[in-house]
Backbone as CSV, one residue per row, in Angstrom:
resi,resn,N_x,N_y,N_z,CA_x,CA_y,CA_z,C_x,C_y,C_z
1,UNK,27.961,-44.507,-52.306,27.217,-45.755,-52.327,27.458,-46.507,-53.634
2,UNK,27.889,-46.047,-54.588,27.609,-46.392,-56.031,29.291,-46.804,-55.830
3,UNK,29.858,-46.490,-55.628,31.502,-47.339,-55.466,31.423,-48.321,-54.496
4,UNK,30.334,-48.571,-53.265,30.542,-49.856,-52.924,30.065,-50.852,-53.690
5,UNK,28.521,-50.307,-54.480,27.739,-51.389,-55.369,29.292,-52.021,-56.221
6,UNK,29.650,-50.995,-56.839,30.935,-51.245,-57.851,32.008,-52.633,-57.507
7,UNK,32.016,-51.955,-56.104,33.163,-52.665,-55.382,32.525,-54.227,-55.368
8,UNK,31.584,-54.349,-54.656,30.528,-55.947,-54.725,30.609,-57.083,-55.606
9,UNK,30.505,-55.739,-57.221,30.210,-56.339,-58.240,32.146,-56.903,-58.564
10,UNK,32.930,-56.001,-58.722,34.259,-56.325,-59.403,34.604,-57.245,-58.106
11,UNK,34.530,-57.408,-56.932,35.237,-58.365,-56.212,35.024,-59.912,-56.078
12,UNK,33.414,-60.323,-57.119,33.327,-61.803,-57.406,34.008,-61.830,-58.534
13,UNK,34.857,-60.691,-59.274,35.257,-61.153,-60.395,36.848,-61.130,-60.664
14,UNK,37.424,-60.261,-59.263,38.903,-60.717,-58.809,39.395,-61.628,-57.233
15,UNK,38.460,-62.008,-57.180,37.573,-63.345,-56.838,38.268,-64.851,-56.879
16,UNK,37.509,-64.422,-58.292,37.293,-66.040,-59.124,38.357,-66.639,-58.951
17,UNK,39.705,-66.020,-59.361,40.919,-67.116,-59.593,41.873,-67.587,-57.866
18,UNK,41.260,-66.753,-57.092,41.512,-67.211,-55.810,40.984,-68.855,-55.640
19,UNK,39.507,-68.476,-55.776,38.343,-69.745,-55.868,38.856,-70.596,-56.548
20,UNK,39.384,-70.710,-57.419,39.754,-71.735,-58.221,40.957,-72.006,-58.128
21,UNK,42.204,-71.418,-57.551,43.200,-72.073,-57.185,42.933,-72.609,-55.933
22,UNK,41.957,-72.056,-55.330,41.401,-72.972,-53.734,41.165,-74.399,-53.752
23,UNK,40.170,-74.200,-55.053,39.298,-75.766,-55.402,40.595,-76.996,-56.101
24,UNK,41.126,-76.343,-57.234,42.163,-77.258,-57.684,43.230,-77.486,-56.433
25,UNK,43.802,-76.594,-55.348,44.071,-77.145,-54.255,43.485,-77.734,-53.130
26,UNK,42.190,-78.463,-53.425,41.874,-79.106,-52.689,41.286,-78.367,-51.245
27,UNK,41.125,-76.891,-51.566,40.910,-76.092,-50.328,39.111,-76.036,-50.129
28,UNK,38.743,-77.118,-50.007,36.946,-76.218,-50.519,36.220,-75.805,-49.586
29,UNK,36.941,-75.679,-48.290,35.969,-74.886,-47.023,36.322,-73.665,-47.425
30,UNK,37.773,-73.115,-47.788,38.027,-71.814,-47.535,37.381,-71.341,-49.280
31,UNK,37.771,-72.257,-50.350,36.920,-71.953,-51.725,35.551,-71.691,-51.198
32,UNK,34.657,-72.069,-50.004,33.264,-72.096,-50.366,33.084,-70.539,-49.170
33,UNK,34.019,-70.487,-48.183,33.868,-69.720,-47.724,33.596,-68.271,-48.743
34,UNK,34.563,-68.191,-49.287,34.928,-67.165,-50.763,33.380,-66.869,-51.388
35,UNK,33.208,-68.796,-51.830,32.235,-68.311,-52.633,30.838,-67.928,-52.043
36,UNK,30.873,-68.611,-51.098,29.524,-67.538,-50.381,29.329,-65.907,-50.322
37,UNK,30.777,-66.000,-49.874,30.581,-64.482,-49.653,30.098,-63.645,-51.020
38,UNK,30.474,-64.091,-52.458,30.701,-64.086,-53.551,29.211,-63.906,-54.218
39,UNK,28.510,-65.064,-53.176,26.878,-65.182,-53.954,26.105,-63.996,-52.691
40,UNK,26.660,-64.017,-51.645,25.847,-62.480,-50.624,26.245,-61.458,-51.383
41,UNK,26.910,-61.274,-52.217,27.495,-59.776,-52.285,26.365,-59.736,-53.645
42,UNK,26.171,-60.858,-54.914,25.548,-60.575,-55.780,24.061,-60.426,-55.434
43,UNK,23.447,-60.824,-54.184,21.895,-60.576,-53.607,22.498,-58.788,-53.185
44,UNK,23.245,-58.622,-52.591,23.038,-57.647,-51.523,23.393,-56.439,-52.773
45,UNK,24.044,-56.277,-53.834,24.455,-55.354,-54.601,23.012,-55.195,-55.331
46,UNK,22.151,-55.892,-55.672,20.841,-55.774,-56.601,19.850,-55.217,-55.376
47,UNK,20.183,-56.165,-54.427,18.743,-54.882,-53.337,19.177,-53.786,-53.339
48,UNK,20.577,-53.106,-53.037,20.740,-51.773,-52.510,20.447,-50.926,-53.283
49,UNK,21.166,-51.648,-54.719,20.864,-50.771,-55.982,19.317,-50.490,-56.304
50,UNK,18.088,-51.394,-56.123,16.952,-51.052,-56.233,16.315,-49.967,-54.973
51,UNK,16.886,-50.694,-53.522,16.643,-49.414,-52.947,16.650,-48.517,-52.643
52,UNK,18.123,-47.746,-53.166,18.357,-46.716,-53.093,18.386,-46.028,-54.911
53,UNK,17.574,-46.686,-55.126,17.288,-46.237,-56.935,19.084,-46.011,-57.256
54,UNK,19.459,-46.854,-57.341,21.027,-46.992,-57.825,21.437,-47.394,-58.881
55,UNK,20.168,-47.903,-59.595,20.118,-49.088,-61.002,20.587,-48.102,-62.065
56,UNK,21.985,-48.776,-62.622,22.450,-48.602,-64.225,22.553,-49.212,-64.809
57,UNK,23.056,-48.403,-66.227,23.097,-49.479,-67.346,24.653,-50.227,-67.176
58,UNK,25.532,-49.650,-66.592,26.980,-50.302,-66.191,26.299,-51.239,-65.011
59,UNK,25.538,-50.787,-64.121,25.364,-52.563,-62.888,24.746,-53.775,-63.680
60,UNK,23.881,-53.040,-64.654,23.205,-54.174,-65.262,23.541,-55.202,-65.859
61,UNK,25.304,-54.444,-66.452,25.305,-55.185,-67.530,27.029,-56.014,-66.541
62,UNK,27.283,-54.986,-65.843,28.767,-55.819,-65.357,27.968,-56.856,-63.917
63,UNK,27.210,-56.694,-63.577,26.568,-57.535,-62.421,26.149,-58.712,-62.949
64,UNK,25.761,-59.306,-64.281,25.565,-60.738,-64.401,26.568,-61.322,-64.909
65,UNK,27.603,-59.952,-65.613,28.518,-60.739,-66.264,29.834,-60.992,-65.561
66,UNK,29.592,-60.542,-64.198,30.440,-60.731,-62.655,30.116,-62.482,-62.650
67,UNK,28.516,-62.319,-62.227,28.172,-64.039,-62.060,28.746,-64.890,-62.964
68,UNK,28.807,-64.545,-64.351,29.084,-65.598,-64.965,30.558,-66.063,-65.096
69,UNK,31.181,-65.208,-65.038,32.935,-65.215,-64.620,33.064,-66.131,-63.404
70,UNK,32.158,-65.816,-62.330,32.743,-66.709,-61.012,31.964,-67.754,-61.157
71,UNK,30.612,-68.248,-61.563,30.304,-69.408,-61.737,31.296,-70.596,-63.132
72,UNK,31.493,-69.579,-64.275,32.288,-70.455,-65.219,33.890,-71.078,-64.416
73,UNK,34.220,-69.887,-63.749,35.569,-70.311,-62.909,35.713,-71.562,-61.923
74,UNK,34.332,-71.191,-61.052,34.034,-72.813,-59.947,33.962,-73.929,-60.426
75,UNK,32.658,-73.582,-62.162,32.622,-75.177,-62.479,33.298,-75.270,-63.219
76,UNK,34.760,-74.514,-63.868,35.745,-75.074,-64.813,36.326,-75.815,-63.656
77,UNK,37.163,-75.318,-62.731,37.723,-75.578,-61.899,37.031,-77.579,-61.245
78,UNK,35.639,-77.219,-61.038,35.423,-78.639,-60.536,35.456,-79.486,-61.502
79,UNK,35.195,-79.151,-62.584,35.083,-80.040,-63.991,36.414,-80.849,-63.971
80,UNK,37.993,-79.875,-64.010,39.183,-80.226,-64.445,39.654,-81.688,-63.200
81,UNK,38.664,-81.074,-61.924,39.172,-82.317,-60.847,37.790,-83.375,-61.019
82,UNK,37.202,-83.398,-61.647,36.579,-84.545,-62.267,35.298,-84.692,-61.222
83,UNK,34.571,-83.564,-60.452,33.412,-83.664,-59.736,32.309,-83.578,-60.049
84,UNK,32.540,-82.883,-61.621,31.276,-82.825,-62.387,31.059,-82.989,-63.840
85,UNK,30.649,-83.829,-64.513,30.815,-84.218,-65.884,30.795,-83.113,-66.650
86,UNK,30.948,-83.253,-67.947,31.245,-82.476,-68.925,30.171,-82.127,-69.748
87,UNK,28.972,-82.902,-70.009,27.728,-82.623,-70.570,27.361,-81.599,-69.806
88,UNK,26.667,-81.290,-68.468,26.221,-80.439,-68.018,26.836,-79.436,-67.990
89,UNK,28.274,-79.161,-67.716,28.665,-78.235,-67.593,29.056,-77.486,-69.048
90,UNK,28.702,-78.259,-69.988,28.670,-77.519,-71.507,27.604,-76.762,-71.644
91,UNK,26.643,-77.225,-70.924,25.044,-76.891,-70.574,24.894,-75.566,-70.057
92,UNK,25.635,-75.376,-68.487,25.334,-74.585,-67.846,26.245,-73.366,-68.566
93,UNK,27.425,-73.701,-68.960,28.289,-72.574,-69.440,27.921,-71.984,-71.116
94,UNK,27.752,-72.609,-71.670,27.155,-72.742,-72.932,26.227,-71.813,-72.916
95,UNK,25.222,-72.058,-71.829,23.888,-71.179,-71.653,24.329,-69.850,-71.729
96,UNK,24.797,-69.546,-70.582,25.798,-68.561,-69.740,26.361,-67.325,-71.260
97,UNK,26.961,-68.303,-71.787,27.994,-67.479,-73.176,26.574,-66.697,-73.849
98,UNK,25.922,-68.258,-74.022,25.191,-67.492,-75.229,24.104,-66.496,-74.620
99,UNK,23.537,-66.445,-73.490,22.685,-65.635,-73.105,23.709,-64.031,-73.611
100,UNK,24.937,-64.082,-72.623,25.595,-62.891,-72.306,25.727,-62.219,-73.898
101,UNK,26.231,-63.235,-75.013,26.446,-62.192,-76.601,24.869,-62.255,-77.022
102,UNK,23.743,-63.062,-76.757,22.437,-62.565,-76.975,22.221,-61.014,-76.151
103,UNK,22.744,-60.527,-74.789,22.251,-59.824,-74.111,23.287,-58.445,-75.412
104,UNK,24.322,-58.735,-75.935,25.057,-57.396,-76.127,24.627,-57.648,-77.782
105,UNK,23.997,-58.183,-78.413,23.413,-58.238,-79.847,22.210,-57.270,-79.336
106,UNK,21.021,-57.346,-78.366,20.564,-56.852,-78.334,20.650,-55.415,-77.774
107,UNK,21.636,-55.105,-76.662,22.062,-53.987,-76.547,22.201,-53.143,-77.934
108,UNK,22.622,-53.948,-79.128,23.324,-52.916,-80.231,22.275,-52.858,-81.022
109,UNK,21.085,-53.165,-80.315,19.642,-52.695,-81.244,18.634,-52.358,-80.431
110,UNK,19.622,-51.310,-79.344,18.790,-50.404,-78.157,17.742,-51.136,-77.353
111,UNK,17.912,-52.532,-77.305,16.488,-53.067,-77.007,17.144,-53.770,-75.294
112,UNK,16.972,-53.413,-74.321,17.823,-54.288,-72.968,16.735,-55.572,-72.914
113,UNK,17.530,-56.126,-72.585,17.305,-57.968,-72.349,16.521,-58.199,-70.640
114,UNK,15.149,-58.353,-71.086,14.607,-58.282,-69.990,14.612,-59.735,-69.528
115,UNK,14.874,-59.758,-68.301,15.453,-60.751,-67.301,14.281,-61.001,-66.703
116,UNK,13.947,-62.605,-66.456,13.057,-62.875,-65.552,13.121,-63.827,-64.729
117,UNK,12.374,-63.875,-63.207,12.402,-64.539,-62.113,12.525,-65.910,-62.528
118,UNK,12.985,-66.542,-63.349,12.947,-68.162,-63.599,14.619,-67.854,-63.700
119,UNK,15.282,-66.988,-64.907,16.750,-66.229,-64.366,17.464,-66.429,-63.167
120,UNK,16.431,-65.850,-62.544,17.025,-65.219,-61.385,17.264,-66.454,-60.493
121,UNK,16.166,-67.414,-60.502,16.515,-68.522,-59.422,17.228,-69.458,-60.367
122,UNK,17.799,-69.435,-61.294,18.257,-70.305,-62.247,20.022,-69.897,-61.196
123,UNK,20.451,-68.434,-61.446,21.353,-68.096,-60.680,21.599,-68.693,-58.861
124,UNK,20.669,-68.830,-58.254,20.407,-68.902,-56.963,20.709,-70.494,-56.919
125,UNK,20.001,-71.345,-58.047,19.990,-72.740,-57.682,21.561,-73.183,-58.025
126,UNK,22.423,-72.171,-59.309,23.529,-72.851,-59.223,24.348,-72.289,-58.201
127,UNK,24.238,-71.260,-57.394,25.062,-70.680,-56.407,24.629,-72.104,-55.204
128,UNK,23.868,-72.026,-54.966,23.528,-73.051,-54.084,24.086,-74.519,-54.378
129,UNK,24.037,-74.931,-55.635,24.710,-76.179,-55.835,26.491,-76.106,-55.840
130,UNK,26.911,-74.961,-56.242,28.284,-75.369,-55.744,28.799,-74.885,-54.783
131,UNK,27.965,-74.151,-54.075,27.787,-74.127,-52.035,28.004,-75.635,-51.405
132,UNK,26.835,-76.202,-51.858,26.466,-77.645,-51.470,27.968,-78.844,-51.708
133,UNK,28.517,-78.694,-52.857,29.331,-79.451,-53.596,30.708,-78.882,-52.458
134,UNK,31.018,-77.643,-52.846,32.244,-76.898,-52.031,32.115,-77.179,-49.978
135,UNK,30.764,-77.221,-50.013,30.966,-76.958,-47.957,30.442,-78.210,-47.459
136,UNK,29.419,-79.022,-48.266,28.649,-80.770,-47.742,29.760,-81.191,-48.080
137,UNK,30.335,-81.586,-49.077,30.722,-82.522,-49.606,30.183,-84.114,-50.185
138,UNK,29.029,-83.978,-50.655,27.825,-84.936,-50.633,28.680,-86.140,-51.581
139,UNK,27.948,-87.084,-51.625,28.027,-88.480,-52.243,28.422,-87.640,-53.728
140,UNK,28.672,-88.620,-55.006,29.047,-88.924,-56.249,27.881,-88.491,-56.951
141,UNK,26.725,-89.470,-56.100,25.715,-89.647,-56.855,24.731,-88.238,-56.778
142,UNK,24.465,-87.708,-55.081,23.871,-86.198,-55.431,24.791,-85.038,-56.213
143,UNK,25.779,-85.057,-56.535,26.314,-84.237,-56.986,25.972,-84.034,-58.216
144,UNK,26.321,-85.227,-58.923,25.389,-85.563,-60.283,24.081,-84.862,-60.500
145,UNK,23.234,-85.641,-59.718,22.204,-85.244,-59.510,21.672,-83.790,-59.321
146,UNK,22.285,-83.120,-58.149,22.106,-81.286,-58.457,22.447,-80.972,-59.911
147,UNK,23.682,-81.188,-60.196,24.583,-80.542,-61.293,23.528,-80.913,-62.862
148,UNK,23.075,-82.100,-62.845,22.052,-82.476,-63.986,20.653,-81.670,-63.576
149,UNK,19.867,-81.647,-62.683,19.049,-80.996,-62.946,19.200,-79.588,-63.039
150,UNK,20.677,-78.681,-62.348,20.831,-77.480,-62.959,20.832,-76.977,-64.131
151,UNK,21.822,-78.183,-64.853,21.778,-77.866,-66.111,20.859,-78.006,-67.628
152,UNK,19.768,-78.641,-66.800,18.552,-78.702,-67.410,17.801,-77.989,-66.865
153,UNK,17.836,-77.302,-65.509,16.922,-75.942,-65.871,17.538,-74.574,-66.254
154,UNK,18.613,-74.506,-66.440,19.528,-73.509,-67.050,19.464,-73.330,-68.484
155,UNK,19.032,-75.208,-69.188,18.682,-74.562,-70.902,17.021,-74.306,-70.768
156,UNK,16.378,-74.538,-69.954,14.925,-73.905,-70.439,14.833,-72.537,-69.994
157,UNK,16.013,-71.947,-68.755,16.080,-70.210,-68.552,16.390,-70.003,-69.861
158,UNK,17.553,-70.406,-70.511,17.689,-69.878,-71.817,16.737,-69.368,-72.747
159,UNK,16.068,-70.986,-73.397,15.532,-70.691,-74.196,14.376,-69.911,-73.442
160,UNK,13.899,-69.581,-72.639,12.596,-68.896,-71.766,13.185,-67.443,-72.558
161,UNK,14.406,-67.151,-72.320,15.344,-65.764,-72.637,15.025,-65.521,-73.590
162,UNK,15.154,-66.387,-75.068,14.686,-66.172,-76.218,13.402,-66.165,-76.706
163,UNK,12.421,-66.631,-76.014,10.749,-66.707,-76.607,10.465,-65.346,-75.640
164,UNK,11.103,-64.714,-74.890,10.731,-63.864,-73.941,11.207,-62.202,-74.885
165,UNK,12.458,-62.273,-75.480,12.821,-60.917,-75.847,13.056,-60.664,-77.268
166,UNK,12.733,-61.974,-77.480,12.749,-61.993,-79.941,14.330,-61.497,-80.128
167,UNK,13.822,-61.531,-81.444,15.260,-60.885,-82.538,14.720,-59.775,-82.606
């Protein structure tokens, strides 16, 4: 069981560059197909692991840093074809970096980086927005629109991260 969790986790992250030669080719049914599957596998690897008491310190730490590989990959990728500005996505990725070397500063002072449900749907709302972007294909203007309010609730997960687990 613990080599499929494995498997779940490393396959959004040899993945990614499929996804993104999809998107820069203009492929975004079969990119979103990918990436769905990409955002089921990161729900379905955290239930199994809780239900079958599967939780480590290797899922913990390679399972968000899976997400952040395939989300930085989608929105580099949409960024370079010009679908989503560059402020936000300094925002959302920015966050992303600095959470992940906040999470391994604190690893190296035994302390794990407790994660919370504002996190968690912070993850869900951007899986969902470049679902939306990759399979609708919506107007100029909602795209914007998702992508800005993601990335303004992505810096208050942040800073939530930091008033939540100190130095």
């Amino acid at each position: 069981m613990k080599f499929f969790l494995n498997f779940l986790t490393y396959s959004r992250i040899l993945l990614t560059p499929l996804i993104i030669y999809l998107i820069l080719n203009d492929n975004f049914l079969y990119a979103g197909i990918i990436f769905a599957y990409c955002s089921f596998s990161d729900v379905a690897d955290g239930k199994i692991a809780r239900k079958y008491d599967l939780v480590s310190g290797h899922g913990n730490y390679m399972d968000p840093l899976a997400d952040k590989v395939l989300m930085i990959g989608a929105l580099s990728a949409l960024l370079v074809l010009d679908i989503i500005q560059l402020w936000p996505f300094i925002i959302i990725i920015g966050r992303d970096i600095i959470i992940t070397l906040y999470r391994n500063y604190l690893i190296a002072k035994n302390k794990p980086l407790e994660t919370s449900k504002f996190g968690k749907l912070k993850t869900v709302f951007q899986h969902g927005m470049v679902l939306i972007i990759l399979l609708v294909n919506p107007s100029q203007v909602i795209v914007d629109l998702i992508v800005n309010i993601n990335a303004i609730y992505a810096a208050a997960t942040g800073i939530h991260y930091f008033v939540k687990n100190g130095f």
